[in-house]
LOKOL-873685 format. One record per residue: x, y, z of N, C-alpha, C in turn. Coordinates in steps of 0.001 Angstrom, whole numbers, plus 500000, padded with zeros to 6 digits. Example, Ala and Ser with C-alpha at 12.3 -4.5 7.8 and 13.67 -1.06 7.14 Angstrom:
BEGIN
513190494310507800512300495500507800513200496700507800512850497750507080513670498940507140512900500030507870
//
This chain:
BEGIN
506863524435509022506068523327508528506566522885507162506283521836506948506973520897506032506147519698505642505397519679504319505043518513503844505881517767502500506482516153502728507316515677501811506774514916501680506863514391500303506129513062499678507436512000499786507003510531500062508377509352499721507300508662498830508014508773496780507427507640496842508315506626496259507550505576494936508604504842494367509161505384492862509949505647492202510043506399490916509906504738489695509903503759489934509804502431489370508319501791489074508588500204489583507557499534489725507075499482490816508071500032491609507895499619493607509088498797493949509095497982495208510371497569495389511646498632495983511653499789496034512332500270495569513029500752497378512515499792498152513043500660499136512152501664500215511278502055499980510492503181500465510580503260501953509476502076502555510487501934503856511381502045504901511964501481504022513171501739504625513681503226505079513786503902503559513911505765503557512883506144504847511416505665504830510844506579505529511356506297507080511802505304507598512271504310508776513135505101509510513902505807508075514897506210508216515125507816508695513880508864507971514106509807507761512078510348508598512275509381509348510689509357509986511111510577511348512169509975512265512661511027513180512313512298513052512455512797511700512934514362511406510757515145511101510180514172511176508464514342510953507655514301512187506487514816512431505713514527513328504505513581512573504495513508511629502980512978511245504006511560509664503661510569509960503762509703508397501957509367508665501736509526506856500793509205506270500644508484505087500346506985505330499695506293503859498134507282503410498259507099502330497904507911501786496915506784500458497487505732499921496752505104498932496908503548499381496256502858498351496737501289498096495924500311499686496495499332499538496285498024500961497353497615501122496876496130501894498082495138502217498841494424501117498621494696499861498461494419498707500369494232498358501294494842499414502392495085499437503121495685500256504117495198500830505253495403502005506530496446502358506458497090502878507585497680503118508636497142504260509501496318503705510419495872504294511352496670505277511744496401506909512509497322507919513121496257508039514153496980508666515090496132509542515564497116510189515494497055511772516466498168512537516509497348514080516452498145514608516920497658516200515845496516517061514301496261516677513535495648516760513400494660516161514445494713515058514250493121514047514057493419512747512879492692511984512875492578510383511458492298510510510813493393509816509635493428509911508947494081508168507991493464507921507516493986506615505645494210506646506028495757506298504776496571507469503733496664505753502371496060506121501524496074505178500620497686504851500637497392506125499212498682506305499515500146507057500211499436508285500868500484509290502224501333508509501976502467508917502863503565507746504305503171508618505621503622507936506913503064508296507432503875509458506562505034510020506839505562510975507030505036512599506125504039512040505902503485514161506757503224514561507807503188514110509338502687515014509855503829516079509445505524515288509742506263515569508873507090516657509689506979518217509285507489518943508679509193519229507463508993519443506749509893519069506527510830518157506405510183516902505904509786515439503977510071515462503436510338515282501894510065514675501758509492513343501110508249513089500931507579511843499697507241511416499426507724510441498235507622510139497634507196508677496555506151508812495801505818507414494658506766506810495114506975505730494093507974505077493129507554504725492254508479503781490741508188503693491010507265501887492686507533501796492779506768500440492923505379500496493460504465501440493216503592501665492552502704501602492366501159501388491300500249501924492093498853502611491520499059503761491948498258504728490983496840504808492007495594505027491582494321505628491508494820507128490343494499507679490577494738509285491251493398509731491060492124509314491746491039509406493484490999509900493390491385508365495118491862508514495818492982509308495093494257509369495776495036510055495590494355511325494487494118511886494524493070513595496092492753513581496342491438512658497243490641513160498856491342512764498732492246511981499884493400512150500242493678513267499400494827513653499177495519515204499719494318516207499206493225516693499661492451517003501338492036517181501447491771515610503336490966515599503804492550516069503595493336515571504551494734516338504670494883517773503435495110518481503246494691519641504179493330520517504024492117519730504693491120520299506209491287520644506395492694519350508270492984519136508075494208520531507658494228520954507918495666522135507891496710521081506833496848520102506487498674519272504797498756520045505243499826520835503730500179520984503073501245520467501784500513520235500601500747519159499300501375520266499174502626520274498380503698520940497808504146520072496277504715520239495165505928519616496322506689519443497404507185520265498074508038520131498919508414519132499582507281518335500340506753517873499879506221516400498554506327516343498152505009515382496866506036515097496504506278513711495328507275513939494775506355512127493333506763512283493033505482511197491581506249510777491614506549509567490784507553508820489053506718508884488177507439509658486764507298509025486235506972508190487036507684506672486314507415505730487570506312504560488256505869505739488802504912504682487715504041504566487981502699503685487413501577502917487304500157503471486516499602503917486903497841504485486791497504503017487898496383503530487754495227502364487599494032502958486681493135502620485899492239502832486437490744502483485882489863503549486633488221502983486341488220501541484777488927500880484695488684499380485393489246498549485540490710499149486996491288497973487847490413497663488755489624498857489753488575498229489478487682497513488024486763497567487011486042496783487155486258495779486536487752495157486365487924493562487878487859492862488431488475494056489848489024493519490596487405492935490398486460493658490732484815492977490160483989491947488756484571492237487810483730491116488201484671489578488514486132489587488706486644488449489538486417487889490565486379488771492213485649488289492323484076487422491340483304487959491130481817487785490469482011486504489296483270486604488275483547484791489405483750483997490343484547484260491238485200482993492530484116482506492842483478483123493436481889483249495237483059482750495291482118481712496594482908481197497168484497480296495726485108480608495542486806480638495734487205481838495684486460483318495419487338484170496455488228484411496431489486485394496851490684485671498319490061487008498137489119487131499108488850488018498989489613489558497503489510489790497059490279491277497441489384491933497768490490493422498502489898495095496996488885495553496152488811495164494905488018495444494259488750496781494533489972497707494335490906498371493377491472498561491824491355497133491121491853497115491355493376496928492316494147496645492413495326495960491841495800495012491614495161493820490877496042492632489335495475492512488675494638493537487559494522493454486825495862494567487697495960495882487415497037496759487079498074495677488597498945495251488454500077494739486969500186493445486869499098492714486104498954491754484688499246492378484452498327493593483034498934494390483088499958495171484501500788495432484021502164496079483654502941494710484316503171493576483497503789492917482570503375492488482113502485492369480344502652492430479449502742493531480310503356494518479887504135495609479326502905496576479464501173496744479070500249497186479753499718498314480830500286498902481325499740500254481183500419501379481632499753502648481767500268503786483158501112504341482732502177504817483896503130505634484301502977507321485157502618507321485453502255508863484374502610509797484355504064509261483472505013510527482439504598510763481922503399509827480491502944509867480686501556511326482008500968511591481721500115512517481175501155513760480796502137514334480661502719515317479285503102515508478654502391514125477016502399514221476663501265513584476251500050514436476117498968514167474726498468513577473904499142513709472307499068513071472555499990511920473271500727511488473149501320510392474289500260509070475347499589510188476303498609509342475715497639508792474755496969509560473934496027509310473010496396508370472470497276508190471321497852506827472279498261505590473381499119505692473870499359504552474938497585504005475538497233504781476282495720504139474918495041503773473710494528504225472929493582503563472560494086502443472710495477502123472024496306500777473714495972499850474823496196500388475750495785499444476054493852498813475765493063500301475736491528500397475107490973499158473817492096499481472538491151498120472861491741496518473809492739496649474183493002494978475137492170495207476699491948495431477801491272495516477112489576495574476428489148496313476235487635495869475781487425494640475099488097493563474578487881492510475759487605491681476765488728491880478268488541491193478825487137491131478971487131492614479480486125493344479167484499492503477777484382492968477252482893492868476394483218491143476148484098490409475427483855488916476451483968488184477589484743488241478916485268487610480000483807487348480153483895488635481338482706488763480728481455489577479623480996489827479362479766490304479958479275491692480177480509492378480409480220493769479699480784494654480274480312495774478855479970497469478509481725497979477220482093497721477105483327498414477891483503499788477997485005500181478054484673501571476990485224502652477179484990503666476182485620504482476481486891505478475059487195505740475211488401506526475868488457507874475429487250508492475694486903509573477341486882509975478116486091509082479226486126509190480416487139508725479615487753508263480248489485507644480022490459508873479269490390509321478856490746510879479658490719511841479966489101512039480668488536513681481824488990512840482543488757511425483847489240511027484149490475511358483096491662511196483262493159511445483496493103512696482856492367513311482856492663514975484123492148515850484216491220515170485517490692515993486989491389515543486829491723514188488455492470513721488029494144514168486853494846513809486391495949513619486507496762514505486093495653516139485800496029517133487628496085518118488121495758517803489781495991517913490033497414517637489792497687516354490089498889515345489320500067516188487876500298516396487272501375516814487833502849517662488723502295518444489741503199519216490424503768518911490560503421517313492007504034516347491356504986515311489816504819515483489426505828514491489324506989514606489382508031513816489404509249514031489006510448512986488181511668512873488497512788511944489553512921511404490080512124510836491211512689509856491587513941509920490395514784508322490610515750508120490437517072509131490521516657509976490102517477511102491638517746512220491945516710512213493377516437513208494443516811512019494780516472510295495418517615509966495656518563509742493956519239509862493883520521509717494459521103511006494284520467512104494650521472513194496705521250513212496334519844513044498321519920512574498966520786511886498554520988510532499085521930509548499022523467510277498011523973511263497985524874511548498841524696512590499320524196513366499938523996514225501981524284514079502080523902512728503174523788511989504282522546511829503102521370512056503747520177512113504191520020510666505409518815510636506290518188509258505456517434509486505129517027508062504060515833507311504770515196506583504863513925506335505518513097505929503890511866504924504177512171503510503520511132503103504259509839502332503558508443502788504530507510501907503588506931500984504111506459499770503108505963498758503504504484499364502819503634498497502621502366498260503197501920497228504228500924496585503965500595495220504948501840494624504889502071493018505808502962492537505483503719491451505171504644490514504827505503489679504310504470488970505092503724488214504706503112487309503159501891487234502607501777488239501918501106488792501246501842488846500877503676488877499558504559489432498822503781487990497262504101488888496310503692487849496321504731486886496589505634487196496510506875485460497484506922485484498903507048485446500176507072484595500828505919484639500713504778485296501276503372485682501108502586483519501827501824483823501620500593482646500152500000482658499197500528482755498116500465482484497728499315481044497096498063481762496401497990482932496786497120483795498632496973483832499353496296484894499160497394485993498636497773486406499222498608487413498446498548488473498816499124489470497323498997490622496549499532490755495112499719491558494069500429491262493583501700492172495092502162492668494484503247493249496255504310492378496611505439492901497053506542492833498483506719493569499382505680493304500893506195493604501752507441493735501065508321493368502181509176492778501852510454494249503270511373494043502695512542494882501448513051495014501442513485493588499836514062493416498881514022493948498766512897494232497612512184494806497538512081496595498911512696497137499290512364498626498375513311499541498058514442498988496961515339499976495774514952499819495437514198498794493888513979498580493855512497499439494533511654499567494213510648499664494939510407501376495452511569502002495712511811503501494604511912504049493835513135503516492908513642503768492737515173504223493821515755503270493910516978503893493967517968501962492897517583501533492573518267500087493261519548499508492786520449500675493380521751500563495036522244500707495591521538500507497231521658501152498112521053500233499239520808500102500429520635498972501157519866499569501673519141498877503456518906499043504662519849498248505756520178499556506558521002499806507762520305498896507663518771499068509056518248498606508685516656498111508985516074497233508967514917496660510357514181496516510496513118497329512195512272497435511226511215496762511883510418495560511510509645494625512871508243495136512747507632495199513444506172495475513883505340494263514784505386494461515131503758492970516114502951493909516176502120493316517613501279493643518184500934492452519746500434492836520630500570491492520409499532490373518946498625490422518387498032489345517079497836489907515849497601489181514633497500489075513976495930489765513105495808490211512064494624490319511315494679490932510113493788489958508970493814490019508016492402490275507042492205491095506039491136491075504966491101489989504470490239489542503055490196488809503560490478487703502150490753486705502480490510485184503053492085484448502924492396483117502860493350482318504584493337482145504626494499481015506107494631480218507085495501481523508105494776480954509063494837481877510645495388481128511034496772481175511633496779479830513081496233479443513750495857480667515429495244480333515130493920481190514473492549481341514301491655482529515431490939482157515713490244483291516748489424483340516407488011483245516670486793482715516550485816483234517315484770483487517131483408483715518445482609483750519073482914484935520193482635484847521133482251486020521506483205486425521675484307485643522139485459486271521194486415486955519827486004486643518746486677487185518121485975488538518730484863489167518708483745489763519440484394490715520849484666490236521898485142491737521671486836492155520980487569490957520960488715491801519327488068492852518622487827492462517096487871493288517704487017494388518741486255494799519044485573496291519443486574496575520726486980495968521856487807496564520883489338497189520259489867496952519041491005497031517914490755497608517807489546498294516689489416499070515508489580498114515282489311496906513998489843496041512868489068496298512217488668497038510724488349497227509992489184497656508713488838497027507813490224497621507573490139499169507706491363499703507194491350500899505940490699501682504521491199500912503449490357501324503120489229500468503715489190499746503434487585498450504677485895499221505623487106499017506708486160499161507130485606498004506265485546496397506531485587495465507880485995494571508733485289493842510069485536493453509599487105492346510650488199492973510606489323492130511396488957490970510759489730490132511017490010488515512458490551488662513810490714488101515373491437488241514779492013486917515219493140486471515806493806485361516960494889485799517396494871484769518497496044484390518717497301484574519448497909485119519310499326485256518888500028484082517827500713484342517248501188482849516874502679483131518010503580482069517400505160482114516426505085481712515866504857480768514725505430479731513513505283481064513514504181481948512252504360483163512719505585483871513806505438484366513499506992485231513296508009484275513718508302483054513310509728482459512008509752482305510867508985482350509676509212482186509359510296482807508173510990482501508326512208482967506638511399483535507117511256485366506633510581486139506402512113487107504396512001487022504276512945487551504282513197489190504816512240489445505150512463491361506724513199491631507451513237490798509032513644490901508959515148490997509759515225491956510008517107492210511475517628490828510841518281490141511490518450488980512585517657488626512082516179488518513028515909487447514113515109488472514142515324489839515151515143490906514594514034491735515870512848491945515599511488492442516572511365493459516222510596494692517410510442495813517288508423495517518649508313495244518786507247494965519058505736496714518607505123496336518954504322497327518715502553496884519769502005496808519999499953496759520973500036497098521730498978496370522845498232496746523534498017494958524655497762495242525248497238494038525845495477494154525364494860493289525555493616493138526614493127492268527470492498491946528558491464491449527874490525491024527703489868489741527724488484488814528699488126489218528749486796489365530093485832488834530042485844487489531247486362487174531258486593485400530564487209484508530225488231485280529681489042484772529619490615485623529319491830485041529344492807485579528767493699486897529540494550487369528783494637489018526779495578488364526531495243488880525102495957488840525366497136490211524896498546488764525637499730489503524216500942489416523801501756490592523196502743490796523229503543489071522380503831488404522002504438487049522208506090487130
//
């Protein structure tokens, strides 16, 4: 048995993906572990070019188990129409195949709501959010105010606990920022129509890795996003609002009691990033123009032009607490300027 962490040693960007796409074969179990759709892991292999939001980078890999943890918070919206385009490519998507934590998190048409109207309050402060509804979710699970998947499977109890969350969140909503409550009703037929897709995929988590781990299955966890981005060691308060780093990969699987064995940290042979905060070598101009074509740099779920900077030691020496002592498996590409120098692995 074997548990390895993949995450990003950067901002993100960095590839992850791909590695896990790659090195998924050699696992029985990939597990997201944190974050949303909030950001993409870009594939490309024998099925095409695909950039997987929610679904861990394993599903390519025939008889693979992939699974969303209880760290998570899921659009049921979006994962639907995921599941879907994979499906359309000939990847099939089985209970078997596809295992989706109880006590993860819905995120709601209003999460994305606040998540725009806050952006629009902070005008030229804002945080440069995917508009995803990410840090309004996480913000109301700790105050203990959202819904857990496991709850679509009791529909009179969904209906009593969302109208008890509906009637705090519209006050936000419509006294805060001067926009249209929403209703119960349609938070409802929304659960039901994306939710009711999902139900088949839910499962005891911590229960199915416990019997895995005893079993002596390889565990495979992938982060989201990249060190620098965890909400406690990330560039704070650019960063995102859940837990990037290894550390965080057993708690947020759902398997508390257990470790990671091995941590492969990702870079590529220069940095980039979406959204706001300091950025420490950026590029701009023309030369920051031909690497982001030449590199494919848009964000995966934004589509938004990535940030280029410079190969920069001083980021990897951070003493970034997801890295297995100190040790990084490198993976990009090296790029050529016209007239200027090749951009080379650090």
């Amino acid at each position: 048995m074997s548990n390895c962490a993949v995450v990003g040693i950067n901002w993100g960007d960095e590839g992850k993906g791909r590695m896990v796409d790659l090195i998924a074969k050699d696992y029985d179990i990939v597990i997201r572990y944190q974050g949303g759709n909030n950001a993409g892991h870009t594939i490309v292999n024998e099925y095409g070019k695909f950039a997987l939001h929610l679904i861990p980078s394993g599903i390519f890999s025939e008889g693979v188990v992939n699974v969303l943890g209880n760290g998570v918070v899921i659009d049921l919206e979006d994962l639907c129409r995921e599941i879907d385009n994979l499906r359309a490519h000939g990847i099939r998507i089985t209970p078997e195949n596809l295992k989706i934590s109880e006590r993860a998190t819905i995120v709601f048409p209003f999460h994305r709501a606040l998540d725009g109207l806050e952006e629009a309050r902070l005008k030229d402060q804002k945080y440069g959010s995917t508009l995803r509804g990410i840090a309004p979710v996480y913000s109301d699970k700790y105050q203990k105010k959202t819904v857990m998947l496991g709850e679509l499977l009791y529909p009179e109890h969904l209906k009593a606990h969302l109208a008890s969350i509906l009637e705090w969140k519209n006050l936000i909503i419509h006294n805060v920022y001067g926009a249209e409550p929403y209703k119960l009703e349609d938070m409802l037929a929304w659960c039901e129509e994306f939710g009711g897709k999902l139900r088949p995929f839910l499962c005891d988590v911590p229960k199915y890795l416990y019997e895995a781990e005893r079993a002596g299955k390889n565990i495979m966890f992938e982060a989201q996003l990249g060190a620098l981005r965890d909400i406690d060691f990330g560039i704070f308060p650019y960063t995102s609002s859940s837990s990037s780093i290894a550390g965080y990969a057993c708690v947020g699987a759902g398997m508390p009691g257990s470790h990671v064995d091995r941590t492969v940290g990702i870079v590529k042979a220069y940095s980039t990033c979406v959204g706001e905060g300091p950025f420490t070598a950026e590029w701009f101009g023309e030369e920051a123009e031909n690497l982001r074509e030449k590199g494919g740099e848009y964000g995966a779920s934004t589509g938004r032009p990535r940030r280029p900077n410079r190969p920069c030691r001083h980021a990897l020496r951070l003493p970034h607490p997801g890295r297995d002592r100190g040790r990084a498996d490198e993976a990009g590409c090296a790029v050529r300027h016209e007239g200027g120098p090749a951009v080379r692995a650090v």
